[in-house]
C-alpha positions as CSV (number, residue, x, y, z in Angstrom):
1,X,119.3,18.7,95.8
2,X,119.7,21.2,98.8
3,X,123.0,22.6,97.2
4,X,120.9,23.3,93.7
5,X,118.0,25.1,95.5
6,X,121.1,27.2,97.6
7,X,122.8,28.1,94.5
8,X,119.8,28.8,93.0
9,X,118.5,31.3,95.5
10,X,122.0,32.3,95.4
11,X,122.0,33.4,91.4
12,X,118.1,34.7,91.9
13,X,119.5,37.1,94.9
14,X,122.8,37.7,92.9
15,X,120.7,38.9,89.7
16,X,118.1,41.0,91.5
17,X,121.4,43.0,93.6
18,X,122.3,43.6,90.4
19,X,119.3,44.9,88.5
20,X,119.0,47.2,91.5
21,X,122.5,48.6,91.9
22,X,122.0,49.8,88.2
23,X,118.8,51.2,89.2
24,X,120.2,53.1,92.4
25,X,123.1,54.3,90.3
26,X,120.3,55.3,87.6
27,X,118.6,57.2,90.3
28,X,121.3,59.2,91.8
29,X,122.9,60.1,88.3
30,X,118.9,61.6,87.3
31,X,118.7,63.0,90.8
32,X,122.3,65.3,89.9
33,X,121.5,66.1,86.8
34,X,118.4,67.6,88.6
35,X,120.3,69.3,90.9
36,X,122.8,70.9,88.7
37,X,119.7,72.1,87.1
38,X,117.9,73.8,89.9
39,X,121.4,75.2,90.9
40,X,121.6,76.8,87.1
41,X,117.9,78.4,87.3
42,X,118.8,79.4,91.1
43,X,121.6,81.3,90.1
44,X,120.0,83.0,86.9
45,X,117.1,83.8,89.3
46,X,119.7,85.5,91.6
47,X,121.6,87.8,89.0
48,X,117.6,88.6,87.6
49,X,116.7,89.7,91.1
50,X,120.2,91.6,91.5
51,X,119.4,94.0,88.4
52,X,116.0,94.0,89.1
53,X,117.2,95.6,92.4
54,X,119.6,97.8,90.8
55,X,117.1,99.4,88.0
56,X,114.5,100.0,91.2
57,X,117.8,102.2,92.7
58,X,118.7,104.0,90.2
């Protein structure tokens, strides 16, 4: 009887690590979409600024 309750903690633990590896790799994949995103609109912000600086010189 102890052996079934240990391998059935066992599988309940096993199942959960599971669910929340694919829900930690989930995560981080959103989380560098995101960042490759902010990087994008940091950069166009950048080049705006740059001829926004240039026109004001000119």
């Amino acid at each position: 009887m102890e052996e079934q309750v240990i391998e059935f903690v066992l599988d309940y633990l096993g199942a959960n690590a599971k669910k929340m590896n694919r829900l930690v790799n989930f995560t981080a994949k959103k989380l560098a979409e995101r960042d490759d995103t902010l990087k994008d609109i940091v950069l166009a912000m950048k080049k705006e600024i740059k001829e926004l600086k240039e026109e004001i010189t000119i």
